[in-house]
C-alpha positions in Angstrom: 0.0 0.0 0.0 3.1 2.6 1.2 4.5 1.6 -2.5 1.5 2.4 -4.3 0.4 5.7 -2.8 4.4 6.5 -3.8 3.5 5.6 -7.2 0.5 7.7 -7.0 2.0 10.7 -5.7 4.7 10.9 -8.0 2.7 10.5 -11.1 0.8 13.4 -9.7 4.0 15.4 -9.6 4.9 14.1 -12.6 1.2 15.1 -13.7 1.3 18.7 -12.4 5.1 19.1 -13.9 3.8 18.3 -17.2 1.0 20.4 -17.1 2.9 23.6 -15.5 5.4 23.6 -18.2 3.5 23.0 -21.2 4.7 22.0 -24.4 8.3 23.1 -22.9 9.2 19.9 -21.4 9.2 18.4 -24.9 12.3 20.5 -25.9 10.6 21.0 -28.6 12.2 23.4 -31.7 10.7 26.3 -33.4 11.2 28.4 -36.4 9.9 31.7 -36.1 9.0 33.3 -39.5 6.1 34.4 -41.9 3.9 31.2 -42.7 0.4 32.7 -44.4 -1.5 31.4 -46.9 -2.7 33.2 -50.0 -5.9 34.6 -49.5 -5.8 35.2 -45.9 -7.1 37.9 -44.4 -5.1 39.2 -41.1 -6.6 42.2 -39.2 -4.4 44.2 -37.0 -4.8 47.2 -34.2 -2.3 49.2 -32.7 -2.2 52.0 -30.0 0.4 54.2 -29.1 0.5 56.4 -26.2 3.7 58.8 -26.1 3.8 61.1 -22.5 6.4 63.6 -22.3 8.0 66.2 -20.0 9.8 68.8 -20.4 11.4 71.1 -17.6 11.3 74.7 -18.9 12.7 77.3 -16.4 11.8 75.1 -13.5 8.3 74.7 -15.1 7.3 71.4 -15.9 5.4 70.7 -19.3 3.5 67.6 -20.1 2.5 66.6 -23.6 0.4 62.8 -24.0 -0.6 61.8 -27.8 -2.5 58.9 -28.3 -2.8 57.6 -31.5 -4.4 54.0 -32.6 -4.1 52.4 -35.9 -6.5 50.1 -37.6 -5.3 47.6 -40.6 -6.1 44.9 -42.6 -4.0 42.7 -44.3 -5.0 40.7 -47.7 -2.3 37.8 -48.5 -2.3 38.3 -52.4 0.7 36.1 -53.5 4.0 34.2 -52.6 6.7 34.0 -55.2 10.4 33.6 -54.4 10.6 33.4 -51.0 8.5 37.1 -50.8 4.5 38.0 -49.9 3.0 40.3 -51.4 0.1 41.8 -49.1 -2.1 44.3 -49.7 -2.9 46.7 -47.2 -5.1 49.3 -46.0 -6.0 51.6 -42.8 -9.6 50.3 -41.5 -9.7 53.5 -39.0 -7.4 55.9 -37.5 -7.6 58.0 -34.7 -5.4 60.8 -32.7 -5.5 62.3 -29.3 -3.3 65.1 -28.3 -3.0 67.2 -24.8 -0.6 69.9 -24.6 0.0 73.0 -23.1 -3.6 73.0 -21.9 -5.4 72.4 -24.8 -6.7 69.1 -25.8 -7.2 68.0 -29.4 -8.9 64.3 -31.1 -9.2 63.3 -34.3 -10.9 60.6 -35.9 -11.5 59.1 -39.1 -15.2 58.3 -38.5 -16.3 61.1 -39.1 -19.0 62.8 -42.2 -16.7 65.6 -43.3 -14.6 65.5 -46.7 -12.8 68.8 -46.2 -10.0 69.6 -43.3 -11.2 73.3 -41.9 -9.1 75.5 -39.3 -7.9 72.5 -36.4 -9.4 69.4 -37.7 -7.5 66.7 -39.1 -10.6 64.1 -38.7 -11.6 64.6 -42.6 -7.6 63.7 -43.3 -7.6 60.6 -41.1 -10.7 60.0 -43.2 -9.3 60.5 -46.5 -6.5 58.0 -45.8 -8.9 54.7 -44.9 -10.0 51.9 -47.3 -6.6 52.7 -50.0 -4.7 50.1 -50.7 -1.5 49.9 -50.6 1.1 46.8 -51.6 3.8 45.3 -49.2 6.4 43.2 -50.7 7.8 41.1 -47.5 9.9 37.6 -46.9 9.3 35.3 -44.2 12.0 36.8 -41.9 10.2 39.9 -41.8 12.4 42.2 -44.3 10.4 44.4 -46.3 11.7 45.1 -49.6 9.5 47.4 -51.1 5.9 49.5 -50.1 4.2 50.6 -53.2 1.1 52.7 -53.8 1.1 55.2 -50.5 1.6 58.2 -52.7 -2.5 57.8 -52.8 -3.0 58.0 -49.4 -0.5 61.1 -49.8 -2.4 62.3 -53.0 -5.8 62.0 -50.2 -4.4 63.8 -47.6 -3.5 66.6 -50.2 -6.9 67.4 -51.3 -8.1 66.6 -47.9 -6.7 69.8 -47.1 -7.1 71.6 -50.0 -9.4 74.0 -48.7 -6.7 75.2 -45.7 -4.4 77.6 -45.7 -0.5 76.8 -46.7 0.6 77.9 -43.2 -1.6 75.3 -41.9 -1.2 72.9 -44.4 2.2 72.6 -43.9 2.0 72.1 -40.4 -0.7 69.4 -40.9 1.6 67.7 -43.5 4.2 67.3 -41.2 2.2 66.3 -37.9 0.4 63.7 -40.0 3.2 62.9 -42.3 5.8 62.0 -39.9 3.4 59.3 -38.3 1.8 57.8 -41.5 4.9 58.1 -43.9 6.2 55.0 -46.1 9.2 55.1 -44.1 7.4 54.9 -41.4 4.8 52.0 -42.1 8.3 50.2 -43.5 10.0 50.7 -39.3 6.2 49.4 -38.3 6.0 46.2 -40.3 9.6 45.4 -39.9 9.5 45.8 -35.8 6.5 43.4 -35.8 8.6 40.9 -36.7 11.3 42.1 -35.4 11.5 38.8 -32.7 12.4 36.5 -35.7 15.6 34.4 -34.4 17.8 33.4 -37.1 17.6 29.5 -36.1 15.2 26.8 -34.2 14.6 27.9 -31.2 13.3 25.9 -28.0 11.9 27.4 -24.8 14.3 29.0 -22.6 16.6 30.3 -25.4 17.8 33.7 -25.8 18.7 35.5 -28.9 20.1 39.3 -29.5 18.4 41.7 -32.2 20.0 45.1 -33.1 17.7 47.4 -35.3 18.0 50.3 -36.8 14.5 51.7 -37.3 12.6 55.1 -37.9 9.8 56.8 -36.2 8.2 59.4 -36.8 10.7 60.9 -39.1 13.3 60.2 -36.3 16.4 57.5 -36.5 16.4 55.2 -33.7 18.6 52.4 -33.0 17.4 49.6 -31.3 19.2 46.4 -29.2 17.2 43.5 -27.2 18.0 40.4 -25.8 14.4 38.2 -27.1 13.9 34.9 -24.4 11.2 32.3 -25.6 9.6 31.9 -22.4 6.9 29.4 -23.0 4.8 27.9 -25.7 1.2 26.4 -24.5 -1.9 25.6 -26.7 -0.3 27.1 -29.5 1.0 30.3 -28.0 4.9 31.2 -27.7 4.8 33.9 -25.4 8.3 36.3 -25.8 9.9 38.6 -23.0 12.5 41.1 -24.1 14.8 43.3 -22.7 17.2 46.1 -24.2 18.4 49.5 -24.8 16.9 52.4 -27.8 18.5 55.8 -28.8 18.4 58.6 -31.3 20.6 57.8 -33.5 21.5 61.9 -33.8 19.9 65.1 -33.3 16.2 64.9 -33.7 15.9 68.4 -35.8 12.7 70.6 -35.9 11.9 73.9 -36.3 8.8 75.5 -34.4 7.6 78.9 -35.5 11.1 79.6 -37.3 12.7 78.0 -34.0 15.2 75.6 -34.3 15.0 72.8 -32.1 17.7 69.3 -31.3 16.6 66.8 -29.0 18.8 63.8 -28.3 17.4 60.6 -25.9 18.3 57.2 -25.1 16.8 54.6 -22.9 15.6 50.9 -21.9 12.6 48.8 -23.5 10.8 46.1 -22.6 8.7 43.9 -24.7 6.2 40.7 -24.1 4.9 39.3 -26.9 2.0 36.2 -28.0 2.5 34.7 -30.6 1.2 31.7 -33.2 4.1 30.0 -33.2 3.0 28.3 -37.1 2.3 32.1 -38.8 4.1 34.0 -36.9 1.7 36.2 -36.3 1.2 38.2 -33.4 -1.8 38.0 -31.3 -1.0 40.5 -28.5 1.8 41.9 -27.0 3.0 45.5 -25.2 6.6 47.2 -25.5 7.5 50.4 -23.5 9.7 52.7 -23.9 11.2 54.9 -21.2 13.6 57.9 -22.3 15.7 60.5 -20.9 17.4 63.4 -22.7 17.2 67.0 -23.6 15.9 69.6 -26.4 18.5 72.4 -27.4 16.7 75.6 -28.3 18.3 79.2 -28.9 21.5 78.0 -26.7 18.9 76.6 -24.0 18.5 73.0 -22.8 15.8 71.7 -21.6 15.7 68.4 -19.8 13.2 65.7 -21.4 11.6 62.8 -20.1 9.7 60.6 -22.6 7.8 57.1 -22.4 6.5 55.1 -24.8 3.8 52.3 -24.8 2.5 50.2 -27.8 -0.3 47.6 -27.4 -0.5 45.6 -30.6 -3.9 43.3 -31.0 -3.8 40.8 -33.9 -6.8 38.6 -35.8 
């Protein structure tokens, strides 16, 4: 009897070992990289929240802009190693408070024609065109093609504005929604790609150099493969992110430089067989300062992206 409840009580650890580690126990291997089939239809949300400080004269001055992204993504083709995807903005939104004054756009809205402050007819104009992404299964974009129409939207959009304004708007909106830009965006999604198999418990290193919002950033994490259960691999990463030099702007004929640098963090869900991600959250925490008319200002800027796949 002593022998058998023995038995029984280690095939219940043995039981509840199994269980708490998952598929990890297998040692199994896994390669992460693109694996869609043509004609799939991926849907994909993103929100970014950037808070900032500045410390003027002893005054401190807080800026937050929200902005969340809508996409869909048509799998059209897969020649030579490369997808071709089709592409478009399902919705877009922007939420900005600074200096007092609190501003939102949004793309659902009736109006065709940007007037004084609002963007929402711009955000508008830029939904439901399609653009083409040329992409391998590592993640490396090779070419965007066909945003000069969201440009061209944009454009008349704001037709009806003044060039002052326009210009302003260009730049705002352009900065955020550029080719460039959308090329840094796909690339960092799959930015977690290892270069071999990988089992749970490994650790690989990624360096990128990447832009946002017209501004060159260098990145450098260390990616662990925590664990994979019913189908998930969930990621954890760790690492450092810079300007890669001066971030230049110019304000009202004001001439501004801003340099930062920082840590990231990063956890990710992901379908280990597409390689697609289902959730995940990186932030961004960044210290620096702005250089304006011979003055520096210290800066203190954090970053947070939530990413929600279909």
């Amino acid at each position: 009897m002593k022998n058998l409840i023995t038995k029984i009580g280690l095939l219940g650890l043995t039981l509840m070992f199994m269980l708490a580690c998952g598929v990890s126990c297998k040692g199994e291997k896994y390669t992460f990289e693109i694996n869609l089939e043509k004609g799939t239809v991926l849907k994909q949300k993103i929100l970014f929240e950037s808070k900032s400080t500045q410390d003027v004269m002893g005054q401190k001055m807080e800026s937050i802009i929200t902005m969340t992204s809508e996409m869909s993504l048509d799998v059209k083709d897969f020649e030579d190693n490369v997808y071709t995807i089709n592409m478009k903005f399902d919705a877009l939104k922007m939420d900005m408070k600074m200096a007092g004054i609190s501003l939102s756009f949004d793309s659902n809205t009736t109006e065709t024609k940007a007037r004084g402050q609002n963007m929402s007819p711009i955000f508008r104009a830029m939904i439901n065109i399609p653009f083409e992404v040329k992409i391998n299964k590592k993640g490396k974009v090779f070419s965007i093609t066909g945003f000069e129409n969201i440009t061209a939207a944009m454009l008349d959009a704001m037709s009806e504005l003044d060039e002052n304004t326009k210009n302003i708007m260009t730049q705002q909106i352009g900065n955020s929604y550029s080719e460039e830009t959308m090329k840094s965006t796909l690339e960092q999604s799959f930015s977690y790609f290892p270069e071999n198999e990988t089992a749970v418990g490994d650790s690989w290193k990624k360096d990128m150099d990447i832009n946002i919002m017209n501004t060159a950033i260098k990145t450098s994490m260390n990616i662990t493969l925590e664990k994979v259960v019913d189908n998930v691999a969930s990621l954890k990463a760790e690492g450092t992110i810079k300007t890669d030099r001066d971030i230049v702007q110019n304000m009202n004929g004001i001439e501004t430089k801003t340099s930062l640098t920082g840590n990231q963090t990063m956890n990710l869900q992901v379908d280990p067989k597409t390689g697609w991600v289902i959730s995940g959250k990186m932030q961004q925490s960044l210290t620096g300062e702005t250089n304006a008319m011979g003055m520096k200002i210290p800066i203190t800027t954090v970053n947070t992206t939530t990413i929600k796949g279909e």
